[in-house]
C-alpha positions in Angstrom: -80.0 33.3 24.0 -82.3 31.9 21.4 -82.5 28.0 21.9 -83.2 25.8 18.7 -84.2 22.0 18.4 -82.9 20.9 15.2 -84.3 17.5 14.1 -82.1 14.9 12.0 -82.1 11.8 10.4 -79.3 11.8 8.3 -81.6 12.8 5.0 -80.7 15.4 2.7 -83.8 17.1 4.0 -82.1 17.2 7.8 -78.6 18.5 6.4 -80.8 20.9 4.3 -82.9 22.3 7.7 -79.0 22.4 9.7 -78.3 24.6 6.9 -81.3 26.7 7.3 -80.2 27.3 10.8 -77.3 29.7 9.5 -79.9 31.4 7.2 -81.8 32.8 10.3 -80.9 36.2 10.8 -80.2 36.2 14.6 -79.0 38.9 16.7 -76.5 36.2 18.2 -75.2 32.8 17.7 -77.8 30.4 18.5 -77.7 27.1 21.3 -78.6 24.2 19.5 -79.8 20.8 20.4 -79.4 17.9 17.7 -82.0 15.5 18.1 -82.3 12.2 16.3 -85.0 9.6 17.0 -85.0 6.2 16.3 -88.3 5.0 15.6 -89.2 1.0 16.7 -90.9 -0.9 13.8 -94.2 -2.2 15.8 -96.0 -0.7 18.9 -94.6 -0.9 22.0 -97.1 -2.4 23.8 -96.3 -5.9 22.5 -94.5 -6.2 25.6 -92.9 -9.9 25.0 -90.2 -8.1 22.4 -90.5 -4.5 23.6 -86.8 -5.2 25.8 -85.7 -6.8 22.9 -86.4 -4.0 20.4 -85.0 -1.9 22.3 -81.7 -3.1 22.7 -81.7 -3.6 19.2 -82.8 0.1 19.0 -80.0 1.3 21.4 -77.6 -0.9 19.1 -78.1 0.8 15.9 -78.0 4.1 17.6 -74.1 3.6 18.9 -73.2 2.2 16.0 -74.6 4.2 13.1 -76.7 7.4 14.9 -74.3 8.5 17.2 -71.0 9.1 15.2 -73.3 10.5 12.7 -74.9 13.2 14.7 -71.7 13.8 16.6 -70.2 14.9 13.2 -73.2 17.1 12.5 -72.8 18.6 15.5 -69.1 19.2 15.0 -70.3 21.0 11.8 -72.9 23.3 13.3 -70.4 24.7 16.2 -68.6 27.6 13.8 -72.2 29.3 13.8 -73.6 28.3 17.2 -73.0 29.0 20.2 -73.5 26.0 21.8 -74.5 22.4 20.0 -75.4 19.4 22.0 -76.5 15.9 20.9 -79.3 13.9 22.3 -80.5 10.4 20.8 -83.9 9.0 21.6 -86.2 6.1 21.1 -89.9 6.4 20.0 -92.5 7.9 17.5 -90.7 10.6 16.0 -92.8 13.6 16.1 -94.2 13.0 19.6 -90.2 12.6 20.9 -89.2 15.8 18.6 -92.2 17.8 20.4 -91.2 16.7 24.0 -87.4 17.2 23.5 -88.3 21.0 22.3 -90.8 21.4 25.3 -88.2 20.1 27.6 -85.4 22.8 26.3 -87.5 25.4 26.4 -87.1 25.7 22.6 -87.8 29.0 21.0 -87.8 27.1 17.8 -88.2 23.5 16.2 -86.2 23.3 12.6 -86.7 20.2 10.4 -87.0 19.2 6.9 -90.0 18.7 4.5 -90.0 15.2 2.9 -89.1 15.9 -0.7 -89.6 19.5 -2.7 -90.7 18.1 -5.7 -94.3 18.8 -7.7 -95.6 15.5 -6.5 -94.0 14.6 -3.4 -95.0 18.3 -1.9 -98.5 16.7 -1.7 -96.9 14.2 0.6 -95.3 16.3 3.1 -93.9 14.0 5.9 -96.2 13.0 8.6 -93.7 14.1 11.3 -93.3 17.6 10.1 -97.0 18.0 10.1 -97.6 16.2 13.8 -94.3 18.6 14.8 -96.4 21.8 13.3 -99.5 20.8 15.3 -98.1 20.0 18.3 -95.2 22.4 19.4 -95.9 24.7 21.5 -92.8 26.7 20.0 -92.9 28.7 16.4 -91.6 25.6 13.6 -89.0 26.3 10.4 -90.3 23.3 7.8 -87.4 23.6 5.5 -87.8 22.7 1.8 -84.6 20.3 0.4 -84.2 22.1 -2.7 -84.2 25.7 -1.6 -81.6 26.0 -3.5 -79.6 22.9 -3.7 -76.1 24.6 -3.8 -74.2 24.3 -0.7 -72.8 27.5 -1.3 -76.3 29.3 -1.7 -78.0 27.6 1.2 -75.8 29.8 3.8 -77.3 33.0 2.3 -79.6 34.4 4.7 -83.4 34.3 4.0 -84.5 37.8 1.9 -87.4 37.6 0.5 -89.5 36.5 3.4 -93.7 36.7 3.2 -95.6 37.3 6.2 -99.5 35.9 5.6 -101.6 37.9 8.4 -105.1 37.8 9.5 -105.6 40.0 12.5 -105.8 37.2 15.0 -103.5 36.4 17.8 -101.8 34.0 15.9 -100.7 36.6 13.2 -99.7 38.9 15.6 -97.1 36.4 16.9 -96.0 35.5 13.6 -95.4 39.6 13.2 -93.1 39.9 16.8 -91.2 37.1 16.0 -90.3 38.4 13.0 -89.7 42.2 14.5 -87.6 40.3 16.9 -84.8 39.3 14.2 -82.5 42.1 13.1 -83.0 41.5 9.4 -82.0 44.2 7.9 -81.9 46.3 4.8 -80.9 42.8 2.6 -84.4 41.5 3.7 -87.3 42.5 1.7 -91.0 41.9 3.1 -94.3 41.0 1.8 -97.0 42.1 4.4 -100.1 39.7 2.4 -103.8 39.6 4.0 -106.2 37.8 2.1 -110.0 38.2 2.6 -112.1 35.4 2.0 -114.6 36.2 -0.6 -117.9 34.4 -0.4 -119.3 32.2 -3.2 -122.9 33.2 -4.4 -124.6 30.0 -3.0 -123.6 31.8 0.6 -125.3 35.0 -0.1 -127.6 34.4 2.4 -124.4 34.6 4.8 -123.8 37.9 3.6 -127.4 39.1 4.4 -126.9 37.9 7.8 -123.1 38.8 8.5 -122.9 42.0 7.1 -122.0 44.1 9.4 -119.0 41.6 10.6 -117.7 41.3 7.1 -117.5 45.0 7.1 -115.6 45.5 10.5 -113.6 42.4 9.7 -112.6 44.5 6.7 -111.6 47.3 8.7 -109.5 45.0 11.2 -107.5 43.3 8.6 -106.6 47.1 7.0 -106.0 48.1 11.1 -103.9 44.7 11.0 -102.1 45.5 7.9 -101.2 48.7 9.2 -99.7 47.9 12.3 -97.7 45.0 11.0 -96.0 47.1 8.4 -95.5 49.7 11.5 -93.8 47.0 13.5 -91.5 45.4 11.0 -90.5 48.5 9.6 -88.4 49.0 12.8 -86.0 46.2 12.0 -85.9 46.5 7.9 -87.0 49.6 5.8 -88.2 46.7 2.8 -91.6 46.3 4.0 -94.4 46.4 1.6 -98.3 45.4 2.0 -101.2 43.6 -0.4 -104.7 43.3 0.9 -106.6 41.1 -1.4 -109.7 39.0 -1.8 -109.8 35.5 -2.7 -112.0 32.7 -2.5 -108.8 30.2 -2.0 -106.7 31.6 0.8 -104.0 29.5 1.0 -103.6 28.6 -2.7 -103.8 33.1 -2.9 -100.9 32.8 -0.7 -99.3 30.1 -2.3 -99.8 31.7 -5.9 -97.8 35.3 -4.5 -95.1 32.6 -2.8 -94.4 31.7 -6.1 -94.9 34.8 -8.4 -92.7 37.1 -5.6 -90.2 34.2 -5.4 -90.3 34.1 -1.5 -87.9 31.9 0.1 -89.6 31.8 3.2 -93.3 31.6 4.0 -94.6 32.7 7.5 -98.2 31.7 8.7 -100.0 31.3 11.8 -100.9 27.5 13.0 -104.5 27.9 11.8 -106.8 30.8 10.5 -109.3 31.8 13.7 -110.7 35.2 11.8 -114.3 35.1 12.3 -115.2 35.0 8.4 -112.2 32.9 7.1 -113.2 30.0 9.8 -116.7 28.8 8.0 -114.5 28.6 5.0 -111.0 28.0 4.8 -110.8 24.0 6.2 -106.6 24.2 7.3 -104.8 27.0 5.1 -101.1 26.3 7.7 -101.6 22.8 5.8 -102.1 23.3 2.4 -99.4 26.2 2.7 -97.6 23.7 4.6 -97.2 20.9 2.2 -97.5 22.9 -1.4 -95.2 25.6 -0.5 -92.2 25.7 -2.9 -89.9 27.4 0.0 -89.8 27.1 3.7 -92.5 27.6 5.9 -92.2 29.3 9.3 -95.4 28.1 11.1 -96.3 30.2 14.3 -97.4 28.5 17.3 -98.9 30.5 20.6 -96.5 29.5 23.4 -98.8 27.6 26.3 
């Protein structure tokens, strides 16, 4: 059974990651665990109020947390298999990441602070900590992908899968093999190549021969991906290109295919890209204009 954490907070942005959850295309219903942490307003090593903030903490969760989450739940059980509730105290992404460990979570679904131009540049600081951390794949859903209740139950479709050869893209590619999704689901395969600025020819004189078998393994990478996924949709199409920007490249074709889910590898760890790229997950992460699927290599 595939086992999901689903984080709330009672923001549009949790309601809009629940809904995500029935957009998955899953083989079977999934078990979900509701988690909701309450976060405590100084550090808890002033140890003279710590008891006291955390009755106060326990408080607020009975009175306004629990019935709230309770009726999510109750919402999420017509698509789930199972749904169960657990409320916790603490910093929010640390408690997110243990309660997934904990489950055995195959993934971690939570929403993206805001979706608009400006806020993207903002994404919250416990999806990114929740990105880094996990040591299961994360589903960063965007609030207004679309905003229509009805719309949000439609099943992702147009779904781009940003590969690099590494073990990290390869991870991305099973867990994505692993989902039935159909003929519905259309698939852009994208590999971007870093291109190198003229001010780092003297890279090129050096590395040569690694940029040209790095060539040759994203094509071999390419090729097998599209190989792979074509088992579980016949809607699989490829792009190779060269940029000096990877992640805006990848946000640019996001946007211009109208993808409605992104899926990238935690970090890029290609031998060329590295000297290059600084974090393309996060700039993907907080610019995308859909939801981001962010693979993680399971410890």
């Amino acid at each position: 059974m595939f086992h999901i954490v689903a984080a709330t907070d009672g923001s549009a942005s949790a309601r809009a990651a629940q809904a995500a959850i029935q957009r998955l295309p899953l083989a079977e219903k999934p078990a979900v665990r509701l988690v909701s942490v309450t976060s405590l307003p100084i550090p808890m090593s002033e140890l003279a109020i710590e008891e006291a903030l955390l009755e106060e903490a326990r408080t607020y969760q009975k009175q306004e947390v629990a019935h709230r989450v309770a009726a999510e739940a109750e919402a999420l059980q017509p698509i789930c298999d199972t749904v169960t509730t657990e409320l916790r105290i603490g910093d929010p992404g640390t408690e997110i990441v243990s309660a997934a460990e904990q489950s055995h979570a195959d993934l971690i679904v939570l929403g993206a602070r805001g979706a608009s131009a400006v806020k993207r540049f903002l994404l919250g600081s416990v999806s990114e900590y929740v990105c880094h951390h996990a040591s299961c794949p994360v589903l960063v859903v965007r609030t207004g992908e679309p905003d229509e209740a009805a719309k949000q139950t439609i099943p992702f479709q147009r779904i781009l899968i940003a590969v690099d050869g590494s073990d990290l893209s390869q991870a991305a590619v099973r867990s994505m093999a692993a989902l039935p999704l159909g003929e519905g689901v259309q698939v852009l395969v994208l590999s971007v190549q870093s291109t190198i600025n003229p001010s780092h020819m003297d890279i090129v004189q050096t590395m040569g021969g690694l940029w040209s078998n790095e060539t040759r393994r994203l094509k071999e990478h390419v090729e097998w991906t599209q190989t792979e996924l074509k088992r579980v949709t016949p809607n699989v199409t490829t792009e190779i290109v060269e940029g000096a920007q990877i992640a805006h490249d990848i946000l640019e074709k996001a946007e211009s295919w109208h993808a409605d889910l992104v899926v990238i590898g935690d970090r890029a760890r290609n031998p060329i890209s590295r000297f290059f790229l600084g974090s393309v997950s996060n700039n993907v992460l907080r610019h995308a204009h859909c939801s981001v699927w962010v693979q993680k290599l399971k410890h």
